[in-house]
mmCIF file as Biopython writes it, N, C-alpha, C and O atoms, coordinates in Angstrom:
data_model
#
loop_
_atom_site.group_PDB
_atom_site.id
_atom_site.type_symbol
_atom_site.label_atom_id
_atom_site.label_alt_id
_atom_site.label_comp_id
_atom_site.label_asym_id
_atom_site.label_entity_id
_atom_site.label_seq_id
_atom_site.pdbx_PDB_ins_code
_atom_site.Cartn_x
_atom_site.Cartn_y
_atom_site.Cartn_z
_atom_site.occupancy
_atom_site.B_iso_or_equiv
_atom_site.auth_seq_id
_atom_site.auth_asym_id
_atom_site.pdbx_PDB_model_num
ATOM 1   N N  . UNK A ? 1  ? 86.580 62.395 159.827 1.0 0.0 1  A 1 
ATOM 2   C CA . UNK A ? 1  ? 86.314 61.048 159.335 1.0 0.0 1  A 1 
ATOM 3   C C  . UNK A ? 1  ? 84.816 60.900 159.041 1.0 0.0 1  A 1 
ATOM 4   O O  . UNK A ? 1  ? 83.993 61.449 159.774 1.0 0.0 1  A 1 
ATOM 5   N N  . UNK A ? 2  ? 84.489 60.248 158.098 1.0 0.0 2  A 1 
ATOM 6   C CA . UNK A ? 2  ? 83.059 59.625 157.566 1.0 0.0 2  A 1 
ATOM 7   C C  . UNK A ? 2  ? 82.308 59.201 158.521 1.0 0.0 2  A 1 
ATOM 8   O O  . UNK A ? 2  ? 82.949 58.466 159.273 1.0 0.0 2  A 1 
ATOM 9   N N  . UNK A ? 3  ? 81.250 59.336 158.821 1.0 0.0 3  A 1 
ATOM 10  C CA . UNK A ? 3  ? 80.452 57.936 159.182 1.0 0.0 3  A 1 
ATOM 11  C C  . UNK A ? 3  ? 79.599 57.126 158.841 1.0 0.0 3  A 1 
ATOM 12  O O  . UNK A ? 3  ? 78.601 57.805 158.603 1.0 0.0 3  A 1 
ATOM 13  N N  . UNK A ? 4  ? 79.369 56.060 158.664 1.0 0.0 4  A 1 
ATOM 14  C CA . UNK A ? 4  ? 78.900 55.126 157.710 1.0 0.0 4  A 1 
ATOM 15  C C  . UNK A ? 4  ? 77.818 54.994 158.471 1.0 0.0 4  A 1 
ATOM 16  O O  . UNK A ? 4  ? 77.880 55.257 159.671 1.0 0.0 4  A 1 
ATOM 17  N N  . UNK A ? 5  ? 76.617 54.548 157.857 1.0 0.0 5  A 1 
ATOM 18  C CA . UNK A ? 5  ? 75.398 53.729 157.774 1.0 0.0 5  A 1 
ATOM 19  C C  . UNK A ? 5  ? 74.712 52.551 157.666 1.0 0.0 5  A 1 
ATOM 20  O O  . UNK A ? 5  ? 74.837 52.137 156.514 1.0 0.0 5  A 1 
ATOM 21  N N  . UNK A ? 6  ? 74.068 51.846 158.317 1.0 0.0 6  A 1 
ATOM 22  C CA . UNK A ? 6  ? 73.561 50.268 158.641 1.0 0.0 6  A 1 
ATOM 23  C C  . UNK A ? 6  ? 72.804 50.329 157.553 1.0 0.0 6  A 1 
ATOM 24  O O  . UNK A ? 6  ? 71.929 51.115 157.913 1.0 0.0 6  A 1 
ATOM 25  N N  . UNK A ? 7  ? 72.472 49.916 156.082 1.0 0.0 7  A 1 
ATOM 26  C CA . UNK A ? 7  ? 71.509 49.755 155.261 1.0 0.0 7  A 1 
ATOM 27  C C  . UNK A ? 7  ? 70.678 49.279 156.352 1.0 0.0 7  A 1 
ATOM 28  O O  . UNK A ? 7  ? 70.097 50.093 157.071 1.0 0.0 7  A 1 
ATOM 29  N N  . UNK A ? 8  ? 70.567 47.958 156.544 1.0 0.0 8  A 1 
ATOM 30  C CA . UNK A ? 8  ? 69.764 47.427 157.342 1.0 0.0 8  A 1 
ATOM 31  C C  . UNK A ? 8  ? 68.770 47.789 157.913 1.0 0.0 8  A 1 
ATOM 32  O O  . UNK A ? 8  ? 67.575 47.706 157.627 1.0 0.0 8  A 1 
ATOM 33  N N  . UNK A ? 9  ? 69.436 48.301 158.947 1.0 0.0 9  A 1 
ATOM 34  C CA . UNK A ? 9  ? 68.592 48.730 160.439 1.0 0.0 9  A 1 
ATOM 35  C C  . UNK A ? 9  ? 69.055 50.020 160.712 1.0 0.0 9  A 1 
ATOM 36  O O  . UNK A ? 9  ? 68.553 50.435 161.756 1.0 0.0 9  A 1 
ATOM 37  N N  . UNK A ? 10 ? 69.971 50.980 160.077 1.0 0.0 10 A 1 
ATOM 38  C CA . UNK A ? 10 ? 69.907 52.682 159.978 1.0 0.0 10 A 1 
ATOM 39  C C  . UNK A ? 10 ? 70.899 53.219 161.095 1.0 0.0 10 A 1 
ATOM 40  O O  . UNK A ? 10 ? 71.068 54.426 161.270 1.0 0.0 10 A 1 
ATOM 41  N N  . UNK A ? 11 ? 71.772 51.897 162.102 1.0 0.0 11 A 1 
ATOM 42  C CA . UNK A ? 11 ? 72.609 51.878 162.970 1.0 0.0 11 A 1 
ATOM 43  C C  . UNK A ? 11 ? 73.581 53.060 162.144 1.0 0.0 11 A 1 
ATOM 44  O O  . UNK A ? 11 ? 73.525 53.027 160.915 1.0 0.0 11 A 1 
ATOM 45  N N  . UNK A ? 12 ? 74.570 54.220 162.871 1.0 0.0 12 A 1 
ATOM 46  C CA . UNK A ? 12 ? 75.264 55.089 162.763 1.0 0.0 12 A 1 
ATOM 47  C C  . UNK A ? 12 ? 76.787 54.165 163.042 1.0 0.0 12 A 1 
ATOM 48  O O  . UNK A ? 12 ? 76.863 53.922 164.246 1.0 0.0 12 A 1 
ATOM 49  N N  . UNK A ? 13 ? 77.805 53.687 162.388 1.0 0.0 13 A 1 
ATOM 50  C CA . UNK A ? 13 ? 78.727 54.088 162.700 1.0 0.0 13 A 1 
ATOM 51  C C  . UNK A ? 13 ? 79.966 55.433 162.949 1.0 0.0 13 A 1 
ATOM 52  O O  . UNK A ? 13 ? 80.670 55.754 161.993 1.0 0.0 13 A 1 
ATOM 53  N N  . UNK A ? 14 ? 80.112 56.096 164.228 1.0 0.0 14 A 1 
ATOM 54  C CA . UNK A ? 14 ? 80.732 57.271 163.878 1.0 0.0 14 A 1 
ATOM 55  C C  . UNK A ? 14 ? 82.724 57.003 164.552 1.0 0.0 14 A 1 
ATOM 56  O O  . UNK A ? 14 ? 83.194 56.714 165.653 1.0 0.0 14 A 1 
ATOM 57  N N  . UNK A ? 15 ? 83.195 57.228 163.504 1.0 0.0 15 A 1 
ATOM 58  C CA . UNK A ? 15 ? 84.224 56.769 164.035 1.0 0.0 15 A 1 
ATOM 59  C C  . UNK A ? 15 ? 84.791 57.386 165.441 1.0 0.0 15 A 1 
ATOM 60  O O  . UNK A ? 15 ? 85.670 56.851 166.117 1.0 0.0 15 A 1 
ATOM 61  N N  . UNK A ? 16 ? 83.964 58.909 165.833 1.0 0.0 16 A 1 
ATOM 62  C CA . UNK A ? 16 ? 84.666 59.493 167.098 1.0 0.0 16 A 1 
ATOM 63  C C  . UNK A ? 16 ? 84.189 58.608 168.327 1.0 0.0 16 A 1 
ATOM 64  O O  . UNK A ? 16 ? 84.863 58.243 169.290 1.0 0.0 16 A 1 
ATOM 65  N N  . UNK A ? 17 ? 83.296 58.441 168.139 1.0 0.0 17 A 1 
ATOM 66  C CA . UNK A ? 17 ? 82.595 57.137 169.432 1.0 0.0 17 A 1 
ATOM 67  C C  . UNK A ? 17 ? 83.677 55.771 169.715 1.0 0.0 17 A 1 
ATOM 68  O O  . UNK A ? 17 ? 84.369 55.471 170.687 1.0 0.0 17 A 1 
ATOM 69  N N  . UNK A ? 18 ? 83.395 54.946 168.013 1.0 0.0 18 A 1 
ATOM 70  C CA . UNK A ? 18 ? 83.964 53.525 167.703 1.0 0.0 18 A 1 
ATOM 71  C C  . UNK A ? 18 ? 82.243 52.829 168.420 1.0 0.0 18 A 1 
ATOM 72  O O  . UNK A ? 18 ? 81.093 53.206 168.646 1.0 0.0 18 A 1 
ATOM 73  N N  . UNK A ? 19 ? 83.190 51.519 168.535 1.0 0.0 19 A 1 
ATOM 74  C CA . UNK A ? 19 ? 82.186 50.768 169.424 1.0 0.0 19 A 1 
ATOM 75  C C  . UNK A ? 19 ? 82.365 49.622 169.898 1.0 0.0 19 A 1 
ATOM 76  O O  . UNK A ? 19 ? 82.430 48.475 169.457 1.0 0.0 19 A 1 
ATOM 77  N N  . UNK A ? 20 ? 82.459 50.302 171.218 1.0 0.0 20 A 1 
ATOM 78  C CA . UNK A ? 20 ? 83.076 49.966 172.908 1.0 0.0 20 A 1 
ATOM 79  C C  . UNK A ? 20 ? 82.767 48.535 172.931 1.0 0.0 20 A 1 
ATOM 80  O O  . UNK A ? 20 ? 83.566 47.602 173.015 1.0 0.0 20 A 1 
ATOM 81  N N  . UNK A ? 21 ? 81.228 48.490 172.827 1.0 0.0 21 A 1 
ATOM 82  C CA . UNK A ? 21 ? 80.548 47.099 172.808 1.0 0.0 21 A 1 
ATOM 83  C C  . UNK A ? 21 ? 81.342 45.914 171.783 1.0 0.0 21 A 1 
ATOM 84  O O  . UNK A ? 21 ? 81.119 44.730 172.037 1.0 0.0 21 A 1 
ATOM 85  N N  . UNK A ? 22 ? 82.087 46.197 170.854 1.0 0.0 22 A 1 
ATOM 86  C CA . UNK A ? 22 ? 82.637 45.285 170.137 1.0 0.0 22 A 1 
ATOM 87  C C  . UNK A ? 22 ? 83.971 45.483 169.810 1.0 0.0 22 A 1 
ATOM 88  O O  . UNK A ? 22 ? 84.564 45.102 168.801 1.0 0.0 22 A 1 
ATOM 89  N N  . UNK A ? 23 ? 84.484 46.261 170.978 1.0 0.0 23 A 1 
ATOM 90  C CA . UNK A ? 23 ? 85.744 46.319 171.265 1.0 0.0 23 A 1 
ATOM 91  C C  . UNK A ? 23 ? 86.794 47.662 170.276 1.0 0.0 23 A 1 
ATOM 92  O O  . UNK A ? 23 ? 87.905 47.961 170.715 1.0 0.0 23 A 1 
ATOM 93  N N  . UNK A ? 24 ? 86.434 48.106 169.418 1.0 0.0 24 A 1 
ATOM 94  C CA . UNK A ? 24 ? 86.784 48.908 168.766 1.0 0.0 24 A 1 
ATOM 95  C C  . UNK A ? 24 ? 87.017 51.023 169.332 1.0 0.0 24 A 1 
ATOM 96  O O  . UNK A ? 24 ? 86.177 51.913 169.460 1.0 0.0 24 A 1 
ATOM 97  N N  . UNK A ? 25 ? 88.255 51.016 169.475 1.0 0.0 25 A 1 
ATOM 98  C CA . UNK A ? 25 ? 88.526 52.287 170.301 1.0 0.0 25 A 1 
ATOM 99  C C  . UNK A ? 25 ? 87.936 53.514 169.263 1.0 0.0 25 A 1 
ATOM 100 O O  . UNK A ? 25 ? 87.974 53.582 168.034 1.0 0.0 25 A 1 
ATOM 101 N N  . UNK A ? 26 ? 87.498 54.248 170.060 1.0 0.0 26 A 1 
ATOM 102 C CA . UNK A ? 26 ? 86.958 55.703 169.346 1.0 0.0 26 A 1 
ATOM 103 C C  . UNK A ? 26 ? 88.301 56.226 168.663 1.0 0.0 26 A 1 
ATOM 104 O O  . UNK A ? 26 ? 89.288 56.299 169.395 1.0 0.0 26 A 1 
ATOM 105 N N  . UNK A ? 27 ? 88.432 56.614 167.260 1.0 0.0 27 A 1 
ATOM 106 C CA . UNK A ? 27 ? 88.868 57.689 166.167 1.0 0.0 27 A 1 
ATOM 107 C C  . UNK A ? 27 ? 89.343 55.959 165.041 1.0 0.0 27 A 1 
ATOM 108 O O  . UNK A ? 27 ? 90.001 56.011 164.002 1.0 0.0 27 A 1 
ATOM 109 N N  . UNK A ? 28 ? 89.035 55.243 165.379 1.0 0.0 28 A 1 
ATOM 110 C CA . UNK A ? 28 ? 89.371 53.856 164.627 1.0 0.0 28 A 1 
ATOM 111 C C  . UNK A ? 28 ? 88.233 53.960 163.207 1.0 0.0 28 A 1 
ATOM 112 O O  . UNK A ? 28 ? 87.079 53.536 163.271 1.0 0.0 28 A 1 
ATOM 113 N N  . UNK A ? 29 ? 89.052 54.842 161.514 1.0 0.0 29 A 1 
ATOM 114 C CA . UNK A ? 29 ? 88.029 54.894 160.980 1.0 0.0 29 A 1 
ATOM 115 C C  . UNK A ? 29 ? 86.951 53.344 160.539 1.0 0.0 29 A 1 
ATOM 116 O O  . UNK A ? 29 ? 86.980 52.342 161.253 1.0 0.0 29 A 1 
ATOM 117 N N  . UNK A ? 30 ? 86.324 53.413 159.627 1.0 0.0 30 A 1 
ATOM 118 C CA . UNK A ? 30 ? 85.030 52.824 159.207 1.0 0.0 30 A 1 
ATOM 119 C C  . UNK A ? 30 ? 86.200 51.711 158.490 1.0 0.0 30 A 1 
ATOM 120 O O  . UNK A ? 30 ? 86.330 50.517 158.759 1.0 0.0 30 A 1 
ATOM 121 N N  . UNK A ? 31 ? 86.935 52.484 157.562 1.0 0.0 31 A 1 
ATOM 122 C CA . UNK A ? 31 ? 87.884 51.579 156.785 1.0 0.0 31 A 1 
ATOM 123 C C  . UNK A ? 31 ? 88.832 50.362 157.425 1.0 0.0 31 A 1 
ATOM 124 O O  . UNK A ? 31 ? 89.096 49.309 156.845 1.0 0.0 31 A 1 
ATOM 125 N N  . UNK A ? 32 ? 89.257 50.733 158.691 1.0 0.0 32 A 1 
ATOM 126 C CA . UNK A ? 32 ? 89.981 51.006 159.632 1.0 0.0 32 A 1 
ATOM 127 C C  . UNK A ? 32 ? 89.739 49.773 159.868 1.0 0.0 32 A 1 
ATOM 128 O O  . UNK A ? 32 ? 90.643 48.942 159.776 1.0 0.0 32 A 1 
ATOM 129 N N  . UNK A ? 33 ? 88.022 49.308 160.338 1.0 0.0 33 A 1 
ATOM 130 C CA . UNK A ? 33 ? 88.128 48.437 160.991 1.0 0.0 33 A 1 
ATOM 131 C C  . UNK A ? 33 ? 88.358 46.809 160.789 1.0 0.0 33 A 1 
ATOM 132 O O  . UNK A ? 33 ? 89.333 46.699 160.046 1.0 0.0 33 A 1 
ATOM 133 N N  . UNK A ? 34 ? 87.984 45.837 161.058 1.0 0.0 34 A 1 
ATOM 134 C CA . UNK A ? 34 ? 88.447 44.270 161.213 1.0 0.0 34 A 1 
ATOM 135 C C  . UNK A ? 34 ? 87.620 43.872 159.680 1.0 0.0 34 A 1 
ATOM 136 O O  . UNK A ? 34 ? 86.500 44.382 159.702 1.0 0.0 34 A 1 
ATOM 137 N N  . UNK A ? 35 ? 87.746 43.503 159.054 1.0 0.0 35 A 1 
ATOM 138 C CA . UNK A ? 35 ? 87.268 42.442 157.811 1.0 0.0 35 A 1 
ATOM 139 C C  . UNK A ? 35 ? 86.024 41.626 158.317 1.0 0.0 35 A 1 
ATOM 140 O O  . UNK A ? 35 ? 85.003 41.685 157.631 1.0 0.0 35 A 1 
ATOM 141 N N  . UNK A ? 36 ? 86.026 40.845 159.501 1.0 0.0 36 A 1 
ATOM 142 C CA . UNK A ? 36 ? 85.249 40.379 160.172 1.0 0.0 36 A 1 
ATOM 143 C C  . UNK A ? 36 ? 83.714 41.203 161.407 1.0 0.0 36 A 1 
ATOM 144 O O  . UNK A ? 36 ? 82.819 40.598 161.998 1.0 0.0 36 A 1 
ATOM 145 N N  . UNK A ? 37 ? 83.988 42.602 161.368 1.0 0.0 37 A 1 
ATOM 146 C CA . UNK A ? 37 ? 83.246 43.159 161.595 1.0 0.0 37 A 1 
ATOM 147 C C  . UNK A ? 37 ? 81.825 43.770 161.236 1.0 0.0 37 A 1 
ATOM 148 O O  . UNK A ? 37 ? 81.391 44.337 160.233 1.0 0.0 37 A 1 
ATOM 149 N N  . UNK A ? 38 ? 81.230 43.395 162.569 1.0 0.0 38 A 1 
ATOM 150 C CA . UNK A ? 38 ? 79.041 43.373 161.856 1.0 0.0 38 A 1 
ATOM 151 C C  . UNK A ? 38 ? 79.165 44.542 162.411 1.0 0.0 38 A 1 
ATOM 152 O O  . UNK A ? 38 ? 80.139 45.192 162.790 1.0 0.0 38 A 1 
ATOM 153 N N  . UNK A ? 39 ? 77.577 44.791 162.403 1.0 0.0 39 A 1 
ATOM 154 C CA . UNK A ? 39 ? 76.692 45.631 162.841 1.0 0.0 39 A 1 
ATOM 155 C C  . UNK A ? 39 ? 76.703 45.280 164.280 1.0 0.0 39 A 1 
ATOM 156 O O  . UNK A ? 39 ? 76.881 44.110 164.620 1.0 0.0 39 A 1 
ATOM 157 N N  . UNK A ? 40 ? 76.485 46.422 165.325 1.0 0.0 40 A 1 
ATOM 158 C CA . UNK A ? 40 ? 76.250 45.354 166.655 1.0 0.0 40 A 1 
ATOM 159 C C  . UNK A ? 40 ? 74.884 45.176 166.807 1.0 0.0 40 A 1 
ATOM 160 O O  . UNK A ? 40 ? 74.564 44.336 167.648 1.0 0.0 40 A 1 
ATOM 161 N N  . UNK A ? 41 ? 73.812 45.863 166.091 1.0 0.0 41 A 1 
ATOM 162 C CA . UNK A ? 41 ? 72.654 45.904 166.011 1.0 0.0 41 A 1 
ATOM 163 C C  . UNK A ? 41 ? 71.950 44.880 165.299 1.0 0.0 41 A 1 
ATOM 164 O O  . UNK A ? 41 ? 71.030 44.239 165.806 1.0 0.0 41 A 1 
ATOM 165 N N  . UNK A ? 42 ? 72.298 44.744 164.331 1.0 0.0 42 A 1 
ATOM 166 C CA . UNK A ? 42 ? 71.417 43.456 163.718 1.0 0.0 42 A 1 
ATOM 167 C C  . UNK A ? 42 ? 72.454 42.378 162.964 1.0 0.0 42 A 1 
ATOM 168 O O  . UNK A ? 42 ? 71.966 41.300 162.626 1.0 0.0 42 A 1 
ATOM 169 N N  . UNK A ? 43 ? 74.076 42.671 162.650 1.0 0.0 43 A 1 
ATOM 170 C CA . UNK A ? 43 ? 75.206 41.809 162.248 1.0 0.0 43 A 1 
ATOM 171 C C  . UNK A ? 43 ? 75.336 41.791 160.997 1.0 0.0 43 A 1 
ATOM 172 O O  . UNK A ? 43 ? 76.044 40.947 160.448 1.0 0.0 43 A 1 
ATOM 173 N N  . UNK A ? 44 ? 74.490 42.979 160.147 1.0 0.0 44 A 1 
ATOM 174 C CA . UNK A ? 44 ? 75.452 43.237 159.043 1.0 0.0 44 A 1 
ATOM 175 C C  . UNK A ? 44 ? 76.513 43.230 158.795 1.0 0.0 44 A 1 
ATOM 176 O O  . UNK A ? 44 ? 77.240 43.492 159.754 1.0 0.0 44 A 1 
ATOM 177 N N  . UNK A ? 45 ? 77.107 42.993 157.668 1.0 0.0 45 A 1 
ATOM 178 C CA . UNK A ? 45 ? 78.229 42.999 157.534 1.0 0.0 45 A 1 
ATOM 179 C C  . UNK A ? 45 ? 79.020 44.448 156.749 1.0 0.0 45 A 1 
ATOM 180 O O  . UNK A ? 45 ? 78.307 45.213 156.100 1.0 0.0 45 A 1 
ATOM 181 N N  . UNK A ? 46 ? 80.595 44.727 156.894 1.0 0.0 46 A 1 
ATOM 182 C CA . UNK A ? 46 ? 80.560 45.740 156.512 1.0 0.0 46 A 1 
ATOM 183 C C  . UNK A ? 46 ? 80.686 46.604 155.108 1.0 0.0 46 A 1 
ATOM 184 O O  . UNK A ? 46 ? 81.075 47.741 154.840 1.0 0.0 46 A 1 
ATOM 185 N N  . UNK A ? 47 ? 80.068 45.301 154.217 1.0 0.0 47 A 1 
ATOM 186 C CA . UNK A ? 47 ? 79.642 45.658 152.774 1.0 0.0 47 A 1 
ATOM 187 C C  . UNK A ? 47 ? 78.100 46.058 152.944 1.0 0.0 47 A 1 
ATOM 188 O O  . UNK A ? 47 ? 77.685 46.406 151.838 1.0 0.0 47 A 1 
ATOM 189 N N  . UNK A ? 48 ? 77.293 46.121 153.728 1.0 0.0 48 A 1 
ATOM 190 C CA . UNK A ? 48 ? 76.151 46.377 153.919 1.0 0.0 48 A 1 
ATOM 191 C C  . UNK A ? 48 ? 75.536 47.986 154.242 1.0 0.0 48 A 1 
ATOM 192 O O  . UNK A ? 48 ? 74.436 48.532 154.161 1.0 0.0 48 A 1 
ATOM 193 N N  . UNK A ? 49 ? 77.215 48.469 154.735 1.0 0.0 49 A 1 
ATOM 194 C CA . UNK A ? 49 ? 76.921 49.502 155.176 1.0 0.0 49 A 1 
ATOM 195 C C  . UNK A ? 49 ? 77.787 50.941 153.842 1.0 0.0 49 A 1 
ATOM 196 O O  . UNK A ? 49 ? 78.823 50.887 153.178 1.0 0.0 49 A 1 
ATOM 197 N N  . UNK A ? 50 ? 76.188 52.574 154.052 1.0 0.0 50 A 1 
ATOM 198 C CA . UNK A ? 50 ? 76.669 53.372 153.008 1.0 0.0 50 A 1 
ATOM 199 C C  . UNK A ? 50 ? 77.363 54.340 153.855 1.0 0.0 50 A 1 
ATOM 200 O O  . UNK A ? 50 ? 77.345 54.376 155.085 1.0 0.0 50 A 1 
ATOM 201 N N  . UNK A ? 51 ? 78.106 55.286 152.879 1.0 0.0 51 A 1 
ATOM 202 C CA . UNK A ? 51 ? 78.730 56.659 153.578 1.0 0.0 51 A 1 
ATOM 203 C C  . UNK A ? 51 ? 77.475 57.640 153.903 1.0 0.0 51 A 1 
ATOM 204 O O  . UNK A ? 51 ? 76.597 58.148 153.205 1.0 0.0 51 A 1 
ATOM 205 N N  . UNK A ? 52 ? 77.800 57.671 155.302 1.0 0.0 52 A 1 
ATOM 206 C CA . UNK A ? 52 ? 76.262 58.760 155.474 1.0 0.0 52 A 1 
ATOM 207 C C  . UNK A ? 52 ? 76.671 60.422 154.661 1.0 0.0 52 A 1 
ATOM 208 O O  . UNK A ? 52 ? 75.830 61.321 154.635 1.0 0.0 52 A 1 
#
């Protein structure tokens, strides 16, 4: 799976992690996730973020 990039602030989403902190289980891809889902780092949104 991909992992995407925070334009923003350079935050890594990797889907083998996820992220715990915002409830999202590790192998849950990038695509995968909620419509409503930020950055946990600065709350981008997830049109903000590129394919690393």
């Amino acid at each position: 799976m991909d992992r995407w990039v925070c334009d923003p602030c350079g935050w890594v989403y990797d889907p083998a992690e996820g992220d715990p902190d915002g409830g999202i289980e590790p192998g849950v891809a990038f695509e995968d996730l909620p419509e409503d889902w930020v950055c946990p780092v600065c709350g981008a949104t997830k049109d903000l973020f590129s394919k690393e």
